[in-house]
SEKELO-69772 format. One record per residue: residue in three letters; x, y, z of N, C-alpha, C, CB in turn. Coordinates in pm, whole numbers, plus 32768, in hexadecimal, padded with zeros to 4 digits. Each point is the difference from the previous one (the first is absolute). Glycine has a CB too. Layout:
BEGIN
ALAXYZXYZXYZXYZ...
! end
This chain:
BEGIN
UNKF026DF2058C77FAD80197F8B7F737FCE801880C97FEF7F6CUNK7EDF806A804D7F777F8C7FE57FF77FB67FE87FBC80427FE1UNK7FF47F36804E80157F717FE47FB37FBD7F8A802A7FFC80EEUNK7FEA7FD67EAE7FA27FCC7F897F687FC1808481087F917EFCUNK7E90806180B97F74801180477FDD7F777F9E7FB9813C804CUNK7FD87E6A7FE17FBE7FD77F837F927FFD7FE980807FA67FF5UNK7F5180C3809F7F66804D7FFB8022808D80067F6E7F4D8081UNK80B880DB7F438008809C802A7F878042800180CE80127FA5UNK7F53806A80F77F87803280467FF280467F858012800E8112UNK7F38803D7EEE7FDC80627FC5801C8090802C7F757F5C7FCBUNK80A28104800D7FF48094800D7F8A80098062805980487F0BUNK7F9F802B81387FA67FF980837FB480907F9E80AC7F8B8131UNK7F0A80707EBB7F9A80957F928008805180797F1D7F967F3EUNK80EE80CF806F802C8094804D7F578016805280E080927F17UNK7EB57F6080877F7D800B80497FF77FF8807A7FB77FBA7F66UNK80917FD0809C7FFA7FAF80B4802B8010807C80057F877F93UNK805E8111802580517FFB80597FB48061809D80DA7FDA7F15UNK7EAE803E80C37FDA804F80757FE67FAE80757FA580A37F70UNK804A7EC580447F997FA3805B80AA7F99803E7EAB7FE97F3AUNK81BA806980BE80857FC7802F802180248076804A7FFB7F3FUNK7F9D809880D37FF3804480787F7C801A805D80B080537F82UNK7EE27F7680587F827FEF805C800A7F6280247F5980CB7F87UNK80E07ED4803580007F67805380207FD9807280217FD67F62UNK8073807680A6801F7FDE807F800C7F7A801D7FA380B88032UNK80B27F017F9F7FD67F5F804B80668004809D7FE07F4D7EDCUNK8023805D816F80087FF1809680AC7FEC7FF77EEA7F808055UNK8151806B7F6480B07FDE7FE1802E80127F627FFA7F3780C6UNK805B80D47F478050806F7F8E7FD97F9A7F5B8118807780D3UNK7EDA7FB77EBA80167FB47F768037802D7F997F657FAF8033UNK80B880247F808018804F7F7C7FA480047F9E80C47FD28021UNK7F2680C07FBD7F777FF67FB1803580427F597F3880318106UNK80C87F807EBB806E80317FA17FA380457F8080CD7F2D8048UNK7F9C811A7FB47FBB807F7F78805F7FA67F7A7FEF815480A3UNK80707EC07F2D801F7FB47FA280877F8E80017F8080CE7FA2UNK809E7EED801D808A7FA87FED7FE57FD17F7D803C7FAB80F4UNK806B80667ED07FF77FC47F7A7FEF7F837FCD806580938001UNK7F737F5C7FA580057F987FE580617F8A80087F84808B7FADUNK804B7EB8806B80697FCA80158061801B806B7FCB7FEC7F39UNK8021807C813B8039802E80757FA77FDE80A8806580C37F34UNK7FB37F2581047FC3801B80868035801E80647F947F957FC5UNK802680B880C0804A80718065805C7FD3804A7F51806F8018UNK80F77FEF8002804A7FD0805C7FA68044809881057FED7F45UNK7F117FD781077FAE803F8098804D8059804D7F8C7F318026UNK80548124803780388058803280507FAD80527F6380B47FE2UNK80557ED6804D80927FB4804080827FB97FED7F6880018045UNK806C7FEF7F47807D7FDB7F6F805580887FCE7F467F3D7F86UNK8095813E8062803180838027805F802980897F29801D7F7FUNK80747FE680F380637FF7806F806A7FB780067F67802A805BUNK809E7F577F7680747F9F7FF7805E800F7F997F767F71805BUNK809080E07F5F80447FF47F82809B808880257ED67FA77F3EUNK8188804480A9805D8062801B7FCE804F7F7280E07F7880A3UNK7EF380E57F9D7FB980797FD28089806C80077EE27FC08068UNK811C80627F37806980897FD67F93807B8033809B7F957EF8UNK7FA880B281517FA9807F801C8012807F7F8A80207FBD8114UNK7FA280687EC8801A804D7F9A7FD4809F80157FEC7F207F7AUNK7F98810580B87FA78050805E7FD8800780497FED80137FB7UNK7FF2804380A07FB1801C80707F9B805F800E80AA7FB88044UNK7EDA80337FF27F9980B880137FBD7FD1806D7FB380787EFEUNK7FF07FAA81197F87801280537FA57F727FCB800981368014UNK7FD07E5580127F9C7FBB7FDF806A7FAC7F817F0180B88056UNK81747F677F6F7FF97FE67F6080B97FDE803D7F0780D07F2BUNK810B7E88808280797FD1801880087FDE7F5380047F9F812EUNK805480507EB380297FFE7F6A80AC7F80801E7F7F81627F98UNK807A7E38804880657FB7800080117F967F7B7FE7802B8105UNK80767F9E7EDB801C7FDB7F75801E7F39805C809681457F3FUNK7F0B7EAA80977FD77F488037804F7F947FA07EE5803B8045UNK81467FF97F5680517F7A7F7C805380997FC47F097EED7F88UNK812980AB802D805280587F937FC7804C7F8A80937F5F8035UNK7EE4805C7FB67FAA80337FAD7F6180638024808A7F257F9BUNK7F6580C0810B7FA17FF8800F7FDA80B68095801C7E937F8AUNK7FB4819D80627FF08067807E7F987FDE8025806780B87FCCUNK7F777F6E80DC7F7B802A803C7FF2807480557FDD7F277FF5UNK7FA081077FEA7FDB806580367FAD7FEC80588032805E7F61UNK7FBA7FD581127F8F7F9C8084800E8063806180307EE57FEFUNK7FA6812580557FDB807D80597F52800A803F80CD80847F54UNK7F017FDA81107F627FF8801D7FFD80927F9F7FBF7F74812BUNK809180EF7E6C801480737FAE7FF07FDB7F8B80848065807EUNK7F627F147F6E80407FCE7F5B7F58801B7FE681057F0E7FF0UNK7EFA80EC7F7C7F6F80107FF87FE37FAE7F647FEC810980A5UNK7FB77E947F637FB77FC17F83801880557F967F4D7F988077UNK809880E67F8E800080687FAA80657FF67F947FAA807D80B3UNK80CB7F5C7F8B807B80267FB67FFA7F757FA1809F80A580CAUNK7F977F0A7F547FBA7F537FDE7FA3802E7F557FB37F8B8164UNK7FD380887EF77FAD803E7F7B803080437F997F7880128085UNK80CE80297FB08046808B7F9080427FED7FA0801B80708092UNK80517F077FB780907FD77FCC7F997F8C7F6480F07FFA814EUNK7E837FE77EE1800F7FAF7FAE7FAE80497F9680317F328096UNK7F8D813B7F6D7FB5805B7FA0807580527FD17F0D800A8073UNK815080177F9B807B80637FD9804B7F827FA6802380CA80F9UNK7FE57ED17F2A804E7F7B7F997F967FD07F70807E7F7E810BUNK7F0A80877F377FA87FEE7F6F7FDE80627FAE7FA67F6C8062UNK8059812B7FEB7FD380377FAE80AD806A7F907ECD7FEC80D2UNK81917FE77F66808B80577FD480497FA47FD5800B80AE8099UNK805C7FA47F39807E7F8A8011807B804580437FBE7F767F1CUNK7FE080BB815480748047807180657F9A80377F4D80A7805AUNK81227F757FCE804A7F8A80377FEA7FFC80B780CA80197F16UNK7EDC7FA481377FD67FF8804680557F4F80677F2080D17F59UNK80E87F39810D7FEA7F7680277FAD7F8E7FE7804480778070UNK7FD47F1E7F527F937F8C80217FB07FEB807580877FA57F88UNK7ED7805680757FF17FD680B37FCA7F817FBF7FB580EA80CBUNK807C7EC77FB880077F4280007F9A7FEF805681007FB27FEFUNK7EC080D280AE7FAF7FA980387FF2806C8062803C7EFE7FC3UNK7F49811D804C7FA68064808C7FAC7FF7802E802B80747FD2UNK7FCA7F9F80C77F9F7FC680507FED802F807B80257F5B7F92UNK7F8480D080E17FE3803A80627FEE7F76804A7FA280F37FA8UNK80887F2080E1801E7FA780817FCE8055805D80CD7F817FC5UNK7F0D803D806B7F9C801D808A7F8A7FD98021805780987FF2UNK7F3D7F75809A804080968033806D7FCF80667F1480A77FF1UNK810F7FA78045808C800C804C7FE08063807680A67FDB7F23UNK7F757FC981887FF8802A805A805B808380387FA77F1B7FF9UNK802D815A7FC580578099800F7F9D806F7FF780DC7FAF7F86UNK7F5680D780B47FB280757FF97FCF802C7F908069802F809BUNK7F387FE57F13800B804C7F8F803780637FF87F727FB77FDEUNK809780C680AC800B8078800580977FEF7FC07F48805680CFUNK810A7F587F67809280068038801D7FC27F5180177FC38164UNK7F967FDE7E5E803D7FBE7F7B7FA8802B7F6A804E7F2080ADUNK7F3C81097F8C7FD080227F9E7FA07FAA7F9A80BF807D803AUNK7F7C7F097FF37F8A7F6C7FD8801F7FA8805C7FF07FFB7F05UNK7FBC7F9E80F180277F6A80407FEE7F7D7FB87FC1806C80C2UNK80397FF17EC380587FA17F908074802C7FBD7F3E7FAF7FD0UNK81277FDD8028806B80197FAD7FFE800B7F6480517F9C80BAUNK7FF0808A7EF7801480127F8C803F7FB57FA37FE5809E805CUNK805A7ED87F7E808B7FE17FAE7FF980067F6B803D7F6880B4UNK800880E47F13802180067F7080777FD07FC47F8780A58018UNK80787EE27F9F809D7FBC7FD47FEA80397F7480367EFC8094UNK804E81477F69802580267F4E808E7FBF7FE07F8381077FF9UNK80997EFE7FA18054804A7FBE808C802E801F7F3980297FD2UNK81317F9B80428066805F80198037801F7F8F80287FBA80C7UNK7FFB80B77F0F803980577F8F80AB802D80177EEF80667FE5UNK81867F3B7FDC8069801F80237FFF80A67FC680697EEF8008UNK8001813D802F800E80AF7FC78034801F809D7F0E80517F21UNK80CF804680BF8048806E808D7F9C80727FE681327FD78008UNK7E7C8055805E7FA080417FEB807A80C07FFA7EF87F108096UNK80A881277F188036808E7FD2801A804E80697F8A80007F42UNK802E7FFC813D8075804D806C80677FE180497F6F804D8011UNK80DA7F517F93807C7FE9804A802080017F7C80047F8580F0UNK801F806A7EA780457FF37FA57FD580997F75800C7EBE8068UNK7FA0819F7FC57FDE80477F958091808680157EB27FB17FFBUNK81AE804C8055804780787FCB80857FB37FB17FAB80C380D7UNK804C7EC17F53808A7FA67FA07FFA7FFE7F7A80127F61809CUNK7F5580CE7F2B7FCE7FDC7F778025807D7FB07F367F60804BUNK812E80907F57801380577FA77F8A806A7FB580AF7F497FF9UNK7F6F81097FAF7FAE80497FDC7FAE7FB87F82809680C38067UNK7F967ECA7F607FDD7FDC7FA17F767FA9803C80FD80197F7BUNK7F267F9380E27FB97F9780507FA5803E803980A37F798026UNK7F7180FD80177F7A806E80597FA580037F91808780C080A5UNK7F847F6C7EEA7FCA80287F8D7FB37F557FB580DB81027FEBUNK7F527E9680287FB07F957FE57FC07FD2805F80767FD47F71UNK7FB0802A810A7F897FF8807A7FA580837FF580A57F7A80B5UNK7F7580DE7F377F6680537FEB7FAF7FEE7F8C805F80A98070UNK7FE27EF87EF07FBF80037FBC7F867F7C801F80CC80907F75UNK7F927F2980C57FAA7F71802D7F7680368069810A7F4C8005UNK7F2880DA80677F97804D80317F71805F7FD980CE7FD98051UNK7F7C806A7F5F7F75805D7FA77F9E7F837FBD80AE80F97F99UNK7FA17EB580067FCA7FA37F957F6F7FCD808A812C7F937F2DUNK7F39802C81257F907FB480837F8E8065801B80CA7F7E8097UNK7F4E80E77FA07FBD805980427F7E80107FA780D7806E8071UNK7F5D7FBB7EF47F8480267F9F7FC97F757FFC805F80D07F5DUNK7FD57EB880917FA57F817FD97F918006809480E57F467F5CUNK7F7380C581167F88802780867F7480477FD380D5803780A4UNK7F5A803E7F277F9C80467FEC7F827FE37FA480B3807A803EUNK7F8C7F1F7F797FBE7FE47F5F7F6E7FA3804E81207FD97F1FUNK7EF27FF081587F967F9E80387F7E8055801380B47F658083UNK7EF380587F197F68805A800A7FE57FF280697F9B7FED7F4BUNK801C80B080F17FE7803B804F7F557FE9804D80D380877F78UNK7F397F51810D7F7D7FE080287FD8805C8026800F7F4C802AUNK7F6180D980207FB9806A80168024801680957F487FD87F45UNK810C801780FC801E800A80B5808C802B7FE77F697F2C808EUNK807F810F801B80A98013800C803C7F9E80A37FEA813E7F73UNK80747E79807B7FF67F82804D806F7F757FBA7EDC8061803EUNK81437F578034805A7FAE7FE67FA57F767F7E80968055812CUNK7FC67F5E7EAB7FA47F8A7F9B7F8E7FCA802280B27FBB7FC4UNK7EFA801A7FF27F6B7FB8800A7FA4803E8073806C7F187FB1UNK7FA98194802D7F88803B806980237FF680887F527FBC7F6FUNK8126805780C180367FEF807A8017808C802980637F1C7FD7UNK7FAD812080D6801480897FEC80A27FFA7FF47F1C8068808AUNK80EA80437FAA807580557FD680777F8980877F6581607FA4UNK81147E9F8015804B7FA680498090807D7FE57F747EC27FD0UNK808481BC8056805B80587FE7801C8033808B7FBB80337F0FUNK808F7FE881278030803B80AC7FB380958014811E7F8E7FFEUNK7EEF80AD7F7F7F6F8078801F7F947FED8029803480537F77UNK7F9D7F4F80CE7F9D7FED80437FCB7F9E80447FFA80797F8BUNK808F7F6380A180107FB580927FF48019807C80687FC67F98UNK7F5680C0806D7FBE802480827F97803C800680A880068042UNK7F0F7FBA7F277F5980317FF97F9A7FA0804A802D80637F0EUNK7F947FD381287F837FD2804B7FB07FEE7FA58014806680BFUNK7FA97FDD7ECF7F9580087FBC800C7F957FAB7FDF80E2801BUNK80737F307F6480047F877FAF80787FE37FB07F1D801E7FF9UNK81207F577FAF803780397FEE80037FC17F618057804F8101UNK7F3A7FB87ED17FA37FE07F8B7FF07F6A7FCE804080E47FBDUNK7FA07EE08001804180577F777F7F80C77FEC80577E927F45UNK8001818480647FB680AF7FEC7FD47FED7F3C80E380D080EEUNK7E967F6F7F1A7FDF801E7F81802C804E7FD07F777FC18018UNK80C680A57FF1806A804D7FDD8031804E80477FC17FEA7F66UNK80B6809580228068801D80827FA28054806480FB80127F6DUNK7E77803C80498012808380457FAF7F9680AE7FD8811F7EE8UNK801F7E6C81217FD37FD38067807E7FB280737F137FF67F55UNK81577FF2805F806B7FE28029804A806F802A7FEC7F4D7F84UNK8014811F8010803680AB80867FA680248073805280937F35UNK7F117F1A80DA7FAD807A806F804A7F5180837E9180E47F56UNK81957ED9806A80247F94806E8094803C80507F887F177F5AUNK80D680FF80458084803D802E7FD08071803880A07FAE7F5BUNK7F4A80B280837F99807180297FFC7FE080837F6E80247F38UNK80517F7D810A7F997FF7805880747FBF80A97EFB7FBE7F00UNK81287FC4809B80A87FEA803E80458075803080267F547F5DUNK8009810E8077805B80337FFD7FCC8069807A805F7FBC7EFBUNK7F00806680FD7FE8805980427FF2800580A07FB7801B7F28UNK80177F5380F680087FA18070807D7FF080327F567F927FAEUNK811380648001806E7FF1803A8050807C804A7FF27F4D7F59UNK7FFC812D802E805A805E801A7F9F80608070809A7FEC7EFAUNK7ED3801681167FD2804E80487FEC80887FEB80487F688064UNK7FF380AF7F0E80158095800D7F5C802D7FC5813E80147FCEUNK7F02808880097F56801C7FB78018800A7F427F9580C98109UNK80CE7EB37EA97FE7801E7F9D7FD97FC17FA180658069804AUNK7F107F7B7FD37FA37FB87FAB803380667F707F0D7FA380D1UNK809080CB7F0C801A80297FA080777FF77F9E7F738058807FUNK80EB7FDF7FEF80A87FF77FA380137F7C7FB78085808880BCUNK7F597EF77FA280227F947FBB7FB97FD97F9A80507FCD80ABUNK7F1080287F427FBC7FEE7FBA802180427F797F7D7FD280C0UNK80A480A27F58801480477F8C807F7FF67FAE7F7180848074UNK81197F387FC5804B7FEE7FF47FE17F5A7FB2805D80D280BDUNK7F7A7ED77F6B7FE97FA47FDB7FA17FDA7F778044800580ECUNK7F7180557F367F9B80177F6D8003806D7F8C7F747FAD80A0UNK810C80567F7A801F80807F9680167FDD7F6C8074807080BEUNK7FB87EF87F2C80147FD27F9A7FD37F5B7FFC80B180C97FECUNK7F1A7F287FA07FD97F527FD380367FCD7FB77F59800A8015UNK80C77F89801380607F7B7FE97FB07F987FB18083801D80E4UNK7FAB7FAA7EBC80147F7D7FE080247F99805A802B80657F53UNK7F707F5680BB80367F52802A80447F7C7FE27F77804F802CUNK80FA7FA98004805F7F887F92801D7FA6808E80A680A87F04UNK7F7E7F1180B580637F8E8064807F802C80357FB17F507F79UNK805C807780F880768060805980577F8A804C7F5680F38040UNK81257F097FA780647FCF80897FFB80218085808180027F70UNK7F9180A280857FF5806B809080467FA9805E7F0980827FE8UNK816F7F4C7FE58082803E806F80887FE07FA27F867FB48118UNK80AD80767E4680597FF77FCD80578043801F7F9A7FBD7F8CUNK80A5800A80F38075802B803180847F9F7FCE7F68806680CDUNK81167FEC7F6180507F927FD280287F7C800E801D809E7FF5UNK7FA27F748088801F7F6C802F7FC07F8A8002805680748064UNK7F297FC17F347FAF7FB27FD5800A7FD87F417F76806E80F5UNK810B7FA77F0680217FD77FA8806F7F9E7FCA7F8E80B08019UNK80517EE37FB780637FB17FFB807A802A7F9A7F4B7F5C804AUNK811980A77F92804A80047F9C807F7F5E7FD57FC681348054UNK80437E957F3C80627FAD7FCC803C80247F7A7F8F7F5F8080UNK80F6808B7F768046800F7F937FCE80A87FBD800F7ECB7FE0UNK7FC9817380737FFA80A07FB57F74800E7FEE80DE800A7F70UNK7EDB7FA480B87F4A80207FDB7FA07FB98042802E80267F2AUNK7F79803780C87F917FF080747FC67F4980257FA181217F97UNK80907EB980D67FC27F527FF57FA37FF5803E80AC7F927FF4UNK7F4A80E580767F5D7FD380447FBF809A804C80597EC98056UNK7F1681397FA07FC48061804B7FBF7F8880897FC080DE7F09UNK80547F6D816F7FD67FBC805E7FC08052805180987F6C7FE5UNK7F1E806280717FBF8037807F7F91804D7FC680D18012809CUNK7E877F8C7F6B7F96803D7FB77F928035805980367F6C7F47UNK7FD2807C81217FB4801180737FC2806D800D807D7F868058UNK7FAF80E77F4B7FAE807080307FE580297F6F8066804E80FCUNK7F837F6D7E9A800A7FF27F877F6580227FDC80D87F547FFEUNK7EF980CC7F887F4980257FEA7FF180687FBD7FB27FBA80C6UNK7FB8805E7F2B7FCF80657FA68012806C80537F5F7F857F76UNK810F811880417FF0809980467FF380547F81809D7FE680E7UNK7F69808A7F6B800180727F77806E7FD67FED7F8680DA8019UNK80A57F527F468085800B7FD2804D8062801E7FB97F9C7F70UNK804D80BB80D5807E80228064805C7FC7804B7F8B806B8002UNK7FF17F30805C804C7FB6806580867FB67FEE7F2B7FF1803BUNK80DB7FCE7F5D80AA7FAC7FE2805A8042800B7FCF7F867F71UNK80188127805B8074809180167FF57FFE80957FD580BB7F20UNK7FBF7F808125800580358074804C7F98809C7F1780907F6CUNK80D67EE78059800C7F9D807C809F7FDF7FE17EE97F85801EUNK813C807B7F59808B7FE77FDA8052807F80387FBC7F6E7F21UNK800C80E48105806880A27FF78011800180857FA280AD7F3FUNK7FCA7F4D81057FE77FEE809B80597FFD80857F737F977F82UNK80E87FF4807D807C7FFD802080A580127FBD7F4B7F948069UNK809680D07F2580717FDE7FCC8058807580137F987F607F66UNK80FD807280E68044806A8051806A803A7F717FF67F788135UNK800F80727E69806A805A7F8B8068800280097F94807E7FE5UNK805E7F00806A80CE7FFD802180767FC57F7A7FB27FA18126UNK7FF980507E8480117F7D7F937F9280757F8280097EAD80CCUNK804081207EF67F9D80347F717FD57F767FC8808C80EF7FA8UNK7F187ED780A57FBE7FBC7FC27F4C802A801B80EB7F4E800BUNK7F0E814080497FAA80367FCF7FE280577F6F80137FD980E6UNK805F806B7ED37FFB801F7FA87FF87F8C7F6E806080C480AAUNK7FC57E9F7F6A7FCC7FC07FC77F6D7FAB800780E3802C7FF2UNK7EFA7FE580907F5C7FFA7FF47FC680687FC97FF37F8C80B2UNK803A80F67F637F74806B7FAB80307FC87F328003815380FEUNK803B7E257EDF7FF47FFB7FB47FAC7F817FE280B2809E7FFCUNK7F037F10805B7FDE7F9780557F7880177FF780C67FE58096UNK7F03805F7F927F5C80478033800C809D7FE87FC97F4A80DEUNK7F9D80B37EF77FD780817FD27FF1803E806E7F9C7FCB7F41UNK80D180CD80D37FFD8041807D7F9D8057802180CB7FE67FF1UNK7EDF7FF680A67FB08076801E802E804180847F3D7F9A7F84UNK810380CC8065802E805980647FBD804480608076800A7F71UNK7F31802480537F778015807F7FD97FBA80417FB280617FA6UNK80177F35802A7FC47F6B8074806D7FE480277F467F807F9EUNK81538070804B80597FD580437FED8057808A80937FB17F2AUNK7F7B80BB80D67FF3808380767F997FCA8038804880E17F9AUNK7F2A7F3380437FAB7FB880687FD47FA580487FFA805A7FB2UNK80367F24801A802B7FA3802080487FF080907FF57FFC7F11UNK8088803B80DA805E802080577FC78066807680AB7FD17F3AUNK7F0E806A80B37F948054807A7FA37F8F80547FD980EB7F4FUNK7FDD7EA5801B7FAC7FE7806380367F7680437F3680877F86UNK81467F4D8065803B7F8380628072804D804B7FD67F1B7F58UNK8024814680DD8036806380537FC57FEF8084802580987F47UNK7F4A7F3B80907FA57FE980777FE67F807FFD7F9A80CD8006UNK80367EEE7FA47FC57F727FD680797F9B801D7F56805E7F34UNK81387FB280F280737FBD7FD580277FD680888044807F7F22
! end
């Protein structure tokens, strides 16, 4: 667990964080973005030592459950971003989210960028949320129970939406786009003043990538219709959902979380979703369905993916 503090550190201001990655000091530190109150860190070497439950695995991003109460997320993939998110999504809702106890970037760290992607690490301690996330347990759930996990869901989804709307399109406090659509842009990856500057970016992505000759098609495809900007999860999949005793106990995994058109929560939720289970037919009761952007969507991470 986190240890009672009787100086507890300050929050590290997001401002600063540019001047985290230009310091560079000569051997590794922890440069900490926040910890709760009355708490202080545990170190990545207090982490390494701890019989760590493995829980996940990816690229850059380890996910293990450190106490009975307590997870971390740590990886050179993890990103401040999410951290941020978890704690603007807790003040501004009353989504049922994880607690975060404590986040902080370590480094730099003697490794390739090419090969890791930073040479700083990431650690995020939350929250563990007893339950069984919905893709392992959503076809056991009766018809009655499907039907109160989607009502719980909608209720969340619209309070998401209800968060006044800033003038960008982009992850919290003016940060850019933190969505996998454009993880292999060269140009930018905003934040964007709006969408129609965030489609000439995908646009532009897409065209670089695929080589072909269809500027036009896409552009036109992309700008055929205008969106509203709301607050977004963009990846409510099932398994990012916690479930206890028949109802929703936690939304997790915010990382790619931020301001999109309001399509996006349809289009990124549908994205992978194979119809093996009708619990797609209880999301189109979940989010307002757009069937068209779903289709294009699906064209343009055909290439982008």
């Amino acid at each position: 667990m986190l240890k009672p503090n009787s100086s507890p550190l300050l929050p590290f201001q997001a401002a600063a964080m540019p001047e985290l990655y230009n310091s560079m000091p000569t051997s590794p530190r922890i440069n900490v973005f926040y910890v709760a109150p009355g708490l202080e860190i545990i170190s990545p070497e207090q982490v390494e030592s701890s019989k760590l439950e493995l829980i996940a695995t990816g690229a850059g991003t380890q996910l293990a459950r450190i106490s009975p109460s307590m997870l971390v997320k740590y990886g050179s993939h993890v990103s401040l971003i999410e951290a941020k998110t978890m704690l603007f999504v807790a003040e501004q809702t009353s989504l049922p989210i994880p607690q975060l106890y404590a986040a902080y970037a370590y480094g730099p760290l003697d490794r390739d960028v090419d090969d890791f992607g930073s040479v700083y690490d990431t650690y995020i301690f939350m929250e563990f949320i007893e339950g069984e996330d919905l893709e392992k347990s959503w076809e056991r759930c009766n018809a009655i129970e499907k039907q109160k996990l989607s009502v719980d869901l909608k209720n969340y989804m619209t309070e998401l939406r209800s968060i006044p709307v800033p003038t960008y399109i982009g992850s919290i406090h003016g940060r850019p786009v933190t969505d996998v659509i454009l993880e292999w842009s060269t140009i930018s990856k905003g934040p964007f003043n709006s969408e129609k500057e965030f489609n000439a970016t995908i646009v532009d992505t897409f065209i670089a990538k695929s080589k072909g000759h269809v500027s036009p098609y896409v552009r036109g495809m992309l700008n055929a219709h205008q969106h509203g900007i709301v607050f977004t999860h963009g990846d409510l999949r099932l398994a990012n959902i916690i479930i206890r005793d028949g109802r929703v106990a936690a939304i997790i995994d915010w990382e790619m979380a931020g301001w999109y058109p309001d399509y996006w929560e349809f289009v990124k939720a549908f994205f992978l979703e194979g119809f093996a289970t009708d619990w797609a037919t209880h999301l189109l009761d979940v989010l307002t369905p757009y069937y068209c952007e779903q289709l294009m969507y699906s064209k343009l991470m055909s290439v982008l993916w």
